[in-house]
C-alpha positions in Angstrom: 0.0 0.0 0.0 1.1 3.5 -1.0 3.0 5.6 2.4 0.5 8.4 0.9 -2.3 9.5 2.3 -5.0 12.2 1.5 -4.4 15.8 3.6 -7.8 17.1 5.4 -9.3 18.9 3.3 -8.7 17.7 0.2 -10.5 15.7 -2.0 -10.9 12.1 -1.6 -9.1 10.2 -4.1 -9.9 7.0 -5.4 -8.0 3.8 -5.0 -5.5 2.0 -7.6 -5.0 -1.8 -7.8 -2.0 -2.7 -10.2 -2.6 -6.2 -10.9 -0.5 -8.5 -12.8 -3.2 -10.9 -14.9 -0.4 -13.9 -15.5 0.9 -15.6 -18.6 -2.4 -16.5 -20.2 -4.0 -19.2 -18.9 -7.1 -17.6 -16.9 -6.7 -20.4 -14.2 -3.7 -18.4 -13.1 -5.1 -15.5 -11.6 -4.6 -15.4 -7.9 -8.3 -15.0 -5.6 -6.7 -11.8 -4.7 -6.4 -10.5 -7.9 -10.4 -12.0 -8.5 -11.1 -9.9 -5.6 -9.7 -6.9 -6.6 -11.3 -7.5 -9.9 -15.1 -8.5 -8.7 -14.9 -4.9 -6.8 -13.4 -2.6 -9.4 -15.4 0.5 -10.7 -12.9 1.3 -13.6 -10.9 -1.6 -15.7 -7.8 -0.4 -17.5 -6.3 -3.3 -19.3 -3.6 -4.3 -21.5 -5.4 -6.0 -25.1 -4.2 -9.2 -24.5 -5.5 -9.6 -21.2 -8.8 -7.8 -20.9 -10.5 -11.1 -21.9 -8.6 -13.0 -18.8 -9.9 -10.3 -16.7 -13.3 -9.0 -17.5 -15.0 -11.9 -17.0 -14.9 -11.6 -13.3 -15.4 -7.6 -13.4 -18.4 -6.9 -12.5 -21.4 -6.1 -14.2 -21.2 -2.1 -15.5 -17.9 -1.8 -15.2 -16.3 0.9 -17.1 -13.3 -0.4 -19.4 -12.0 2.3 -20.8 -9.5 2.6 -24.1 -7.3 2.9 -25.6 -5.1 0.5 -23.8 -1.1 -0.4 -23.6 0.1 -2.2 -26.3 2.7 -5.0 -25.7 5.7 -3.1 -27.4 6.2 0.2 -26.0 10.1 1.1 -27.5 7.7 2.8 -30.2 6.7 6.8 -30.3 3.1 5.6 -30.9 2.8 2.9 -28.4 5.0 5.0 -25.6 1.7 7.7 -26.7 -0.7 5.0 -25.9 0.9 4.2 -22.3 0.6 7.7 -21.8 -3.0 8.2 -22.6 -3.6 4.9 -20.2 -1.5 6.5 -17.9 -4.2 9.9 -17.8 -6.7 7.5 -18.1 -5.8 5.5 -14.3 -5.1 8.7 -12.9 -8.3 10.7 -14.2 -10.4 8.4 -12.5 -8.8 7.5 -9.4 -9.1 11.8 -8.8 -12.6 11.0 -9.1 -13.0 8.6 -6.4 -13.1 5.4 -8.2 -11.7 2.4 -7.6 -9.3 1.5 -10.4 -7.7 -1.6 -11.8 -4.8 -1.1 -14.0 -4.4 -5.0 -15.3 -1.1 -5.4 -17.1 -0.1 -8.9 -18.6 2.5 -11.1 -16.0 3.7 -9.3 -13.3 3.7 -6.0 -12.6 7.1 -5.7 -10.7 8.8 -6.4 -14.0 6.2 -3.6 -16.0 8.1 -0.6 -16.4 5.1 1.1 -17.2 3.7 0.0 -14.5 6.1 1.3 -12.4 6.2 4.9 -13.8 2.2 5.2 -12.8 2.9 3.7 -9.2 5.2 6.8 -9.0 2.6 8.9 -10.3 -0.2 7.3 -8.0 2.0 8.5 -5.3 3.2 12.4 -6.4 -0.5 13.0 -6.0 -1.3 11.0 -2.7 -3.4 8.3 -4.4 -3.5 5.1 -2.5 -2.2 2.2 -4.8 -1.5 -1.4 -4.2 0.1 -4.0 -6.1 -1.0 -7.6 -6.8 1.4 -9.7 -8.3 1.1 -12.1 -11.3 2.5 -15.6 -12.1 5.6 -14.0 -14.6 6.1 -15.1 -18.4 9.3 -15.8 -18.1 8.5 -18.5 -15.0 4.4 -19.7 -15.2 5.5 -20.4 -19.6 8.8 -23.2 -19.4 6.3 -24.7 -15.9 3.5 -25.2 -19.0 6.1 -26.0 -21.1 7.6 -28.9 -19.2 10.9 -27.3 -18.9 12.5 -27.2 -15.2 14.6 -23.7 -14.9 16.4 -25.4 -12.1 17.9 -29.2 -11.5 19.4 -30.9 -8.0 22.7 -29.2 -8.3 21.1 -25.5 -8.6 22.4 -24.3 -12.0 22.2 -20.0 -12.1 19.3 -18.9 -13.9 19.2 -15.7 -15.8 16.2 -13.7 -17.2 16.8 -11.4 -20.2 14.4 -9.6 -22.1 15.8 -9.4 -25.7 13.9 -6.1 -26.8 16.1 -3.9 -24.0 18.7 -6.2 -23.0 22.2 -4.3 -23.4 25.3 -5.6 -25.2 26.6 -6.0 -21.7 24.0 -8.6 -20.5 24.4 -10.3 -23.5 28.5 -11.1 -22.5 27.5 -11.7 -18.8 24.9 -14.5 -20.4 27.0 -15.5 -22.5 30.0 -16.2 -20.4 27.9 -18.4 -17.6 27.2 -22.2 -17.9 23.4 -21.3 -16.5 20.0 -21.0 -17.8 19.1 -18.5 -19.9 15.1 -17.4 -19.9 15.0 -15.3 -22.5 11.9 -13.2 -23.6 11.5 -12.5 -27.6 9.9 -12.1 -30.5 9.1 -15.0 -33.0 10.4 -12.8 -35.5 14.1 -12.6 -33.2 14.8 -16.0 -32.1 17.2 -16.6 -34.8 19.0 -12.9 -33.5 18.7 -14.1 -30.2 20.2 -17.7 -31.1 23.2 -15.7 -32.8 23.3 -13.3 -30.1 24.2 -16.1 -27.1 26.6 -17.3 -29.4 28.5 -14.5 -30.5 28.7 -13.8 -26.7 30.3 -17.3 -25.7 27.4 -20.0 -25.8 28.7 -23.2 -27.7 25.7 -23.6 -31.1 24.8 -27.2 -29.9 23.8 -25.7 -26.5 19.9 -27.0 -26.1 17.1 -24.8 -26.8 13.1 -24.7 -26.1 10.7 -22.2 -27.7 7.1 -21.6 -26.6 4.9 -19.5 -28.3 1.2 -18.7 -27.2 2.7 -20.1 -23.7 0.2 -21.3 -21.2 -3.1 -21.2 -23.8 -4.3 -24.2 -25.5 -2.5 -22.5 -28.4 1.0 -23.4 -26.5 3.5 -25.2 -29.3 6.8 -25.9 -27.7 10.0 -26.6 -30.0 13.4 -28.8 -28.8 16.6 -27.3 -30.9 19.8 -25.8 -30.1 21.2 -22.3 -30.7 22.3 -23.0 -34.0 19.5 -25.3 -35.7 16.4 -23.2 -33.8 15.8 -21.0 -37.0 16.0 -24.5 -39.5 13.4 -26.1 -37.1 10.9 -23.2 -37.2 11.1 -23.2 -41.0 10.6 -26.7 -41.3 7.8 -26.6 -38.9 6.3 -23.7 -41.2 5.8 -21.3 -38.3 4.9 -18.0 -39.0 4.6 -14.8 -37.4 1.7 -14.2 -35.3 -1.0 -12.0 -37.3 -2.1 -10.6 -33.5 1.0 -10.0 -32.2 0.5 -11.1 -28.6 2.1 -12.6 -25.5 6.0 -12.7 -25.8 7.9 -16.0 -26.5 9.5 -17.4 -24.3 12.9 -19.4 -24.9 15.3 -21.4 -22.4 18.7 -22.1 -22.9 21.4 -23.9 -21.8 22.6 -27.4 -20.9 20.3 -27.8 -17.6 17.3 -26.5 -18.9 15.8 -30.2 -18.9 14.9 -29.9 -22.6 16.1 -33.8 -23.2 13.7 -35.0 -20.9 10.3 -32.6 -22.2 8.5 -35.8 -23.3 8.7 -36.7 -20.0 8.1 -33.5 -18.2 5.4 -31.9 -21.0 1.9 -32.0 -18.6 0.2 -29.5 -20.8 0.4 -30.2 -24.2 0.0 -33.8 -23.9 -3.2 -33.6 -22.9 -5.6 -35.8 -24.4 -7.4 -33.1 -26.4 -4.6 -30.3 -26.1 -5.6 -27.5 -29.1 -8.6 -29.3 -29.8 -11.7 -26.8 -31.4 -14.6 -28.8 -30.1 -17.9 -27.8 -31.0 -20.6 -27.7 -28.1 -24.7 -27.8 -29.5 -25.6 -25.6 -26.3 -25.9 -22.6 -25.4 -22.9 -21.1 -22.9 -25.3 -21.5 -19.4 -26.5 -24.9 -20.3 -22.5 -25.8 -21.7 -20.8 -24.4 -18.9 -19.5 -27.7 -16.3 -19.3 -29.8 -19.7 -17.1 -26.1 -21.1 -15.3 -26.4 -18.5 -14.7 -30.1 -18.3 -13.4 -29.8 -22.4 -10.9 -27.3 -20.9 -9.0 -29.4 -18.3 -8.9 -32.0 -21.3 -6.7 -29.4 -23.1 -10.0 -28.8 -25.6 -11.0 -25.2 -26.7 -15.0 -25.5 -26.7 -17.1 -23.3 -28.9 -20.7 -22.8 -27.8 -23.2 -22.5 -30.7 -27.0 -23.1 -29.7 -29.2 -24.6 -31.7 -32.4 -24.4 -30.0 -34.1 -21.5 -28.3 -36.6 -22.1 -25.8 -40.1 -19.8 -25.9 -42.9 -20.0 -23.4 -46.3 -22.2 -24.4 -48.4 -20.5 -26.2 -51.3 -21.3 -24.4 -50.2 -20.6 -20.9 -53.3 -21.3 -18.8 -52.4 -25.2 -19.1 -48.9 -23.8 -17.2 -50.6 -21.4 -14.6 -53.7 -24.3 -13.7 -51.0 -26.3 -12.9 -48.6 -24.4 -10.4 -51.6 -23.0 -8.7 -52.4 -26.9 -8.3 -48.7 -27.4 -6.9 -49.5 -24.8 -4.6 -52.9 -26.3 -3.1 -51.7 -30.0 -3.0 -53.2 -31.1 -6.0 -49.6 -33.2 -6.8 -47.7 -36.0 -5.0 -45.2 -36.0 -6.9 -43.6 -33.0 -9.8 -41.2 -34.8 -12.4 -38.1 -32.8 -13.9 -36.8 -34.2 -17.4 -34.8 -30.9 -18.1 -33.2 -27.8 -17.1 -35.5 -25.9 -19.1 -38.3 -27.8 -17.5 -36.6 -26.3 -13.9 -35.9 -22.6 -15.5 -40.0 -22.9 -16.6 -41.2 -23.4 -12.8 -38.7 -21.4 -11.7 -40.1 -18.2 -13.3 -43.6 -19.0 -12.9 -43.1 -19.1 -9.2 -41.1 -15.7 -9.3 -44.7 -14.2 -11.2 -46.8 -15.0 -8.7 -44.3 -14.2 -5.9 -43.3 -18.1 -4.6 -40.2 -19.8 -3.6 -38.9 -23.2 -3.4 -41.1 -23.5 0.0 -43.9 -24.5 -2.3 -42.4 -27.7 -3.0 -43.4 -28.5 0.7 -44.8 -31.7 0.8 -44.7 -32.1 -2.8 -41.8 -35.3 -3.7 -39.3 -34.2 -6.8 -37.8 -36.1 -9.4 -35.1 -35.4 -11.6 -33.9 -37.1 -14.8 -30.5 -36.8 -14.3 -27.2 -34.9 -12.9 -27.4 -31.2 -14.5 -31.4 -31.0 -13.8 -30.8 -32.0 -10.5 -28.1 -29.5 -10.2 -30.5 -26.6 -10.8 -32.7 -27.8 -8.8 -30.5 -27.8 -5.8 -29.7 -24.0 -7.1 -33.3 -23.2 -7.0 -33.2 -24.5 -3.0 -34.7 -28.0 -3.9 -33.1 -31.0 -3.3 -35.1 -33.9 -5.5 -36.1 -37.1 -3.9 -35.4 -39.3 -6.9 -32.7 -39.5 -9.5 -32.1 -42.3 -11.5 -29.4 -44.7 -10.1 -28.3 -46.5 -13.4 -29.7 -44.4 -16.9 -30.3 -40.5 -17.2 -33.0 -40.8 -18.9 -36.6 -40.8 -19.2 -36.7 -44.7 -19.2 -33.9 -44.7 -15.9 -36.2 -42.7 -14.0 -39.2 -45.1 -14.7 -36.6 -48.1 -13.5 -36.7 -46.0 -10.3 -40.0 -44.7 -9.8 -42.5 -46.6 -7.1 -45.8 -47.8 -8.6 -48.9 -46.2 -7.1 -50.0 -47.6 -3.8 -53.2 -46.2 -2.5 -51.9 -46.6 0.9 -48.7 -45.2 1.7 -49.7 -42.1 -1.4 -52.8 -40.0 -0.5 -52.6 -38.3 -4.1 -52.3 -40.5 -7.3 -51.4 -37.5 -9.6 -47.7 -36.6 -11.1 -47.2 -32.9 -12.6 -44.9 -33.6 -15.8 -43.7 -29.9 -17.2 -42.0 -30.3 -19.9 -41.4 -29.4 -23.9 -43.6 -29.3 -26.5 -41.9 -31.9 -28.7 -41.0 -34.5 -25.6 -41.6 -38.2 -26.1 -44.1 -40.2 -24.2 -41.9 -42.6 -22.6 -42.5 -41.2 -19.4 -46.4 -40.8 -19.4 -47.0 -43.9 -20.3 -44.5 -45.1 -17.8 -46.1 -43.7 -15.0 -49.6 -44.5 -16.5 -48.6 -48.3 -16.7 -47.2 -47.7 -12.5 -50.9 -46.7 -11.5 -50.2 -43.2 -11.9 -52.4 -39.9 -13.1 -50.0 -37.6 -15.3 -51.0 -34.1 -15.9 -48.5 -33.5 -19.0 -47.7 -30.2 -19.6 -46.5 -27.9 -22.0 -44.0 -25.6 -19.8 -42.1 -24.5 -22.8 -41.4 -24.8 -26.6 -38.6 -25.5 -28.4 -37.8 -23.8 -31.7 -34.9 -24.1 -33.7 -32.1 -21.3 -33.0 -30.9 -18.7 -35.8 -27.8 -19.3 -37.5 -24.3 -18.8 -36.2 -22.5 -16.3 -37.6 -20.8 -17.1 -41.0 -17.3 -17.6 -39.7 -18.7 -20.1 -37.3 -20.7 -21.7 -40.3 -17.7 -21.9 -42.4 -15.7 -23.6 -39.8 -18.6 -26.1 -39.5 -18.5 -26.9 -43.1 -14.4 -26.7 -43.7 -13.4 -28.5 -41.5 -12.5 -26.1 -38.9 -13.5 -27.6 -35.5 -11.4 -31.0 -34.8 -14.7 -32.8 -33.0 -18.4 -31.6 -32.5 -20.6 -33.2 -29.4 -24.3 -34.3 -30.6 -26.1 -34.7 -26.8 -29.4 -35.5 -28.4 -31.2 -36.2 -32.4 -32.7 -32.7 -32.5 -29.0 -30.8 -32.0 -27.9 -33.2 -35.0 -31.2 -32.2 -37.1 -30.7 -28.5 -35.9 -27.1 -28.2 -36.2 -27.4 -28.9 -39.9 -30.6 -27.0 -40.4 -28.6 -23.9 -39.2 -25.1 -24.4 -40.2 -24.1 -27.3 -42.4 -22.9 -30.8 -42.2 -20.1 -31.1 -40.3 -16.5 -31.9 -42.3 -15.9 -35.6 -42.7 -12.5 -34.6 -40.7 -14.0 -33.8 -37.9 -14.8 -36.5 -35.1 -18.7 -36.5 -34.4 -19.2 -38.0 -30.6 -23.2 -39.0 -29.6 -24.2 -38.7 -26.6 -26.6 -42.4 -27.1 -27.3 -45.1 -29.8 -30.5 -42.9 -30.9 -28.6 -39.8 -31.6 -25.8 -41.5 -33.5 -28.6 -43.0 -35.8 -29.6 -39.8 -36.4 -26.1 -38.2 -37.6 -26.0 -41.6 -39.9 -28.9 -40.7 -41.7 -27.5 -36.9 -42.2 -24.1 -38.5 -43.4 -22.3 -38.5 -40.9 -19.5 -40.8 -39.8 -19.5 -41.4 -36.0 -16.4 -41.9 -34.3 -17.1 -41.9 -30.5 -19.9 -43.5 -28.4 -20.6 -42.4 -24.9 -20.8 -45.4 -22.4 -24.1 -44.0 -20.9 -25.9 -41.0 -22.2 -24.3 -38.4 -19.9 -23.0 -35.0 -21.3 -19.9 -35.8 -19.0 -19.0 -39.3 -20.1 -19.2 -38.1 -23.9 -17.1 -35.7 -22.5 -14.6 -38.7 -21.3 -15.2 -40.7 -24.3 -14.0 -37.9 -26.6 -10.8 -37.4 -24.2 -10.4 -41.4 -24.4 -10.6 -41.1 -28.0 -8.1 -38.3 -28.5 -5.2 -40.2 -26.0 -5.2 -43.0 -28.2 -5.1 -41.6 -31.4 -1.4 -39.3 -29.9 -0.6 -43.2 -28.6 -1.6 -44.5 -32.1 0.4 -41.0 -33.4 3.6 -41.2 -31.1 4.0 -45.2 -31.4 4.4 -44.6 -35.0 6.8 -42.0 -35.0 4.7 -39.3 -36.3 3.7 -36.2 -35.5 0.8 -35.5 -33.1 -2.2 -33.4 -34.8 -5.3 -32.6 -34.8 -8.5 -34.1 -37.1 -8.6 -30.3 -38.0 -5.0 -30.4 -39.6 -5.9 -33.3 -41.8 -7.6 -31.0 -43.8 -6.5 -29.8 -47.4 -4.3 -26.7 -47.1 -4.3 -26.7 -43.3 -0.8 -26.9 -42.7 -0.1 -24.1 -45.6 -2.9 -22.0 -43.8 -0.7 -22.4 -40.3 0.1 -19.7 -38.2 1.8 -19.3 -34.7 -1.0 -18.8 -31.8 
């Protein structure tokens, strides 16, 4: 915290969080820095982290531009710092809490440094919350130890500023050598380390897009590094972005990488994978892709619109209400989301499910129940589906159930199964229409042409109609790309639209396609590395990938 302080009298100042938002991987902001984030008035942010940030900013937060850019040795750019720099200060003398996000850490910002100074010429309070650094969080990801048992020096150079001096100093030691660069200056930085002493079969690693599922790592030495990136067809990055990072020198652990590479080893590692959902409904199976090493892409393909004869809808909560039900019977989250705001109309709460037993057809409906305060009596124990919960569900006995009657809210186009389940268990069903599904509108056309060409590596069909919709609104899926189904019924479907399925879940859970995709993907890198060939992705098979291919 800043020794400053505002004099009486003055005006009260805001308050300035400098906060270093990591490498690139979201996962590595600290709960501090989520705090500082979650309370912010004002976000200030570097381009390539705002994303990694604003997500836990909260809602109405002002993000102001134009922001730094990630080169400032330029007349333009050094302009930009100093309109960010106005910008922070400007509204900190208004009283608002700022957070000036920079990308690593913000000890090693000069920038960031020059507006601490500035924070505290005027008496604004200021506070610093560090960052995982480049230069350390990027070899970590990239399976490259900076240090071994006997302790070997390790030196940190940044190649844009470092002086001909450093250079000797590296040069002369038998350390490691961290050194932050361009794509466009590895070569010069190879040449540089040798001009200054290092032998040319020293061992190198390069990493660009470090810490991202767009993280590609090279093993070279100083003098083949600029043959293996032109072999490997690397080109410059058309965004610019996060420095690369390289590490050099003989302990740098670069011989034992396939040993030591956690990251992009993972099953699915760079994997586009397609998600038929909408971001709420996608989020645990999103987020499940992710630790896989999987970059999912939401694209809905059904919208859900009230009945259009509510009455049926309305009849049947008031009959909740006055104990009209024994039982209410969940087969989706839209089926929850469609009580749920019926109850908030007229005012109710999950206290009106006093009394009342709940089902739920499976693990994510269950889940928003729980969210909505109610915890269901019955989920299946084997299959999450309709005809799982009927394995479960006790047949009507008029003795031990004063009320015969099961409320069953759920879509328009919703099979039968259960109804005449329940029927056939002695049961009276009031089925109703809580909601309608339609199909959703198109993605946009880059999304659509990534569909059809073969951009996405799989696509995850959790039901028939997000086959039938999918292709309704976007195209047939490229025969490169791996189609998973969630069930036998849905992969019959995506035969009949020509499509060849690859993957099978086990049991028709969202989370064990998830698995079986994963499974799928760490046997075809088995299948890949057994054979001595390169690992890639079903996207890369495609004609002119390769040609296409830029670094991340």
């Amino acid at each position: 915290m800043s020794p400053t302080s505002n004099l009486p009298g003055t005006p009260a100042h805001g308050h300035v969080t400098f906060l270093g938002a990591g490498p690139g991987d979201p996962g590595l902001l600290t709960l501090r820095a989520v705090e500082a984030l979650a309370r912010a008035d004002v976000l200030i942010a570097e381009p390539d982290v705002l994303d990694v940030v604003r997500v836990h900013a909260r809602g109405g937060v002002d993000t102001p531009g134009p922001t730094v850019a990630d080169d400032a040795s330029t007349t333009a750019d050094t302009a930009t710092f100093r309109v960010a720099t106005n910008l922070v200060m400007e509204a900190a003398r208004g009283g608002r809490r700022v957070v000036r996000a920079v990308s690593g850490d913000p000890g090693l910002d000069t920038h960031a440094a020059e507006e601490m100074l500035a924070c505290a010429a005027e008496g604004i309070s200021f506070e610093v919350v560090p960052g995982v650094a480049a230069a350390v969080g990027v070899p970590a990801y990239a399976g490259v130890p900076l240090r071994d048992a006997q302790g070997a020096d390790v030196r940190f150079i940044d190649a844009r500023t470092a002086s001909d001096r450093c250079w000797s100093e590296v040069g002369a030691s038998d350390g490691t050598a961290v050194v932050s660069t361009s794509l466009d200056s590895v070569a010069a930085t190879a040449g540089e380390l040798v001009a200054a002493g290092r032998k040319p079969d020293t061992p190198m690693t390069v990493t660009i897009g470090g810490t991202t599922t767009r993280q590609r790592t090279w093993n070279a030495t100083l003098g083949t590094i600029a043959q293996v990136l032109k072999q490997a067809k690397v080109l410059p990055s058309p965004e610019g972005g996060r420095p690369v990072i390289a590490v050099v020198g003989e302990r740098s652990a670069a011989a034992q990488r396939d040993q030591l590479s956690w990251f992009e080893s993972k099953p699915l590692f760079g994997w586009r994978v397609l998600v038929p959902r909408t971001k709420e409904q996608a989020a645990s199976l999103s987020d499940q892709l992710r630790s896989y090493g999987a970059v999912p892409h939401e694209v809905p393909t059904i919208a859900v619109e009230p009945p259009r004869t509510p009455q049926q809808m309305e009849r049947a909560v008031k009959g909740l209400v006055t104990g009209r039900y024994e039982w209410i019977a969940f087969t989706s989250v839209n089926a929850v989301k469609a009580v749920r705001e019926k109850f908030e109309e007229y005012g109710l709460d999950a206290r009106a499910f006093a009394g009342i037993k709940v089902a739920a057809v499976g693990e994510q409906t269950a889940a928003a129940l729980i969210a909505f305060g109610v915890k269901p009596d019955l989920v299946p124990s084997g299959e999450q589906s309709a005809a799982g919960l009927l394995e479960d569900w006790p047949p009507y006995d008029p003795v031990f159930d004063p009320i015969d009657r099961v409320f069953l809210p759920r879509a328009d186009i919703a099979t039968e199964t259960l109804v005449a389940g329940l029927i056939d268990l002695g049961w009276e069903v009031d089925d109703v229409t809580a909601y309608r599904t339609v199909r959703a509108s198109p993605p946009p056309a880059e999304t659509r042409e990534a569909i059809k060409g073969g951009g996405f590596d799989a696509v995850l069909f959790t039901s028939s109609s997000t086959v039938r919709n999918l292709v309704g609104i976007a195209g047939k899926p490229h025969n490169v790309t791996v189609i998973a189904c969630i069930g036998p019924a849905t992969a019959k479907t995506a035969e009949e639209h020509g499509l060849r399925v690859d993957v099978m879940a086990p049991e028709p859970s969202v989370h064990k396609l998830a698995q079986a995709l994963a499974d799928f993907g760490a046997r075809r890198r088995d299948a890949a590395l057994d054979a001595g060939d390169p690992v890639t992705r079903p996207s890369e098979r495609r004609p002119g990938s390769r040609r296409r291919r830029t670094a991340p």
